[in-house]
C-alpha positions in Angstrom: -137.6 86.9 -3.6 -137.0 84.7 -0.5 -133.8 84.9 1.4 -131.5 82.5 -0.1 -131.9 84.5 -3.3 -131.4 88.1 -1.5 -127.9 86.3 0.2 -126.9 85.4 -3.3 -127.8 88.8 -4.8 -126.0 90.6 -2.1 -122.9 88.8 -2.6 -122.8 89.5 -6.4 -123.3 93.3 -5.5 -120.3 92.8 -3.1 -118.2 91.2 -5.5 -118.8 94.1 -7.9 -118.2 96.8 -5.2 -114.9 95.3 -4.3 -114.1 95.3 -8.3 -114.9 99.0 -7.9 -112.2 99.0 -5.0 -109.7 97.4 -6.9 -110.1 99.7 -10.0 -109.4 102.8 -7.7 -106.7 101.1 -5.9 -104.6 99.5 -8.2 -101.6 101.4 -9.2 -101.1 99.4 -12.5 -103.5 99.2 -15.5 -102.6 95.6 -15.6 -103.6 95.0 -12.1 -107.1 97.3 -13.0 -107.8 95.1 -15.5 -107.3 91.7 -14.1 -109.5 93.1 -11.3 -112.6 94.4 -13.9 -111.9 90.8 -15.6 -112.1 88.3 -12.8 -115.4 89.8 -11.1 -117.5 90.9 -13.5 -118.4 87.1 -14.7 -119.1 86.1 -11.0 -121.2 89.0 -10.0 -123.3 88.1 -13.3 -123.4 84.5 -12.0 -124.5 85.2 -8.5 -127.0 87.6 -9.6 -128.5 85.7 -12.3 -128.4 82.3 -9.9 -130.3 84.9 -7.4 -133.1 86.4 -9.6 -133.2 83.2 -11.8 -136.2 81.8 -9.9 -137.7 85.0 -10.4 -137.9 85.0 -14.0 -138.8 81.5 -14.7 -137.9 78.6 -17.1 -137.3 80.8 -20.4 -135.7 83.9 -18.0 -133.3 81.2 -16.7 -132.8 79.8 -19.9 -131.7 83.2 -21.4 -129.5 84.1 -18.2 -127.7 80.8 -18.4 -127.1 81.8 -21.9 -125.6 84.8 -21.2 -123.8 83.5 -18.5 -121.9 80.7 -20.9 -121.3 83.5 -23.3 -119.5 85.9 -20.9 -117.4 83.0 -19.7 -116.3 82.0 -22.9 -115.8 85.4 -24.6 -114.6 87.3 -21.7 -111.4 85.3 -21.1 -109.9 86.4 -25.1 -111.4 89.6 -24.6 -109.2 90.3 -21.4 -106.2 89.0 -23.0 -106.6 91.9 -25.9 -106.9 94.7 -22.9 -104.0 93.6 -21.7 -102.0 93.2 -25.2 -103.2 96.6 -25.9 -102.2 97.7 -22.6 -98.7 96.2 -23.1 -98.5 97.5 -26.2 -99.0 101.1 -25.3 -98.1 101.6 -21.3 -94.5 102.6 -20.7 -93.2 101.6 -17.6 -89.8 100.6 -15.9 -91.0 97.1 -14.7 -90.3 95.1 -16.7 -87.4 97.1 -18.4 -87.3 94.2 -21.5 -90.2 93.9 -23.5 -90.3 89.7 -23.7 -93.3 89.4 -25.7 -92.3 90.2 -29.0 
């Protein structure tokens, strides 16, 4: 791999670490979630756009399929958690449960 591609791997391996962070940190499953959710679609991205020259045409092919599907599906899937979540946590903020 040359250098650009290490860069970009690195980056994807921090963006995961600091997802890590944020699940220990977070007080609030809401706020554990939304972490998990928003990185784990750009640390796939950066590490696919990194070892995507690697793997050649078909490799990319597949990874940019991958990619399309976790962006699409990841979103609704997300919005479940935190339905579930909502559904099930008991907490004092908010004290009125506005979503039914």
């Amino acid at each position: 791999m040359n250098t650009a591609s290490w860069v970009v791997a690195y980056l994807g391996v921090a963006v995961v670490a600091l997802a890590g962070i944020g699940l220990l940190k977070f007080r609030t499953p809401y706020a554990r979630i939304h972490s998990a959710g928003k990185a784990s679609p750009v640390a796939f991205i950066l590490i696919a756009v990194a070892v995507g020259p690697e793997v050649g045409w078909v490799g990319s092919g597949r990874l940019v399929l991958a990619a399309a599907a976790l962006v699409l599906t990841l979103p609704v899937a997300v919005h479940l958690l935190f339905r579930a979540v909502h559904a099930s946590y008991r907490s004092a903020d908010p004290p009125t449960d506005e979503m039914r």
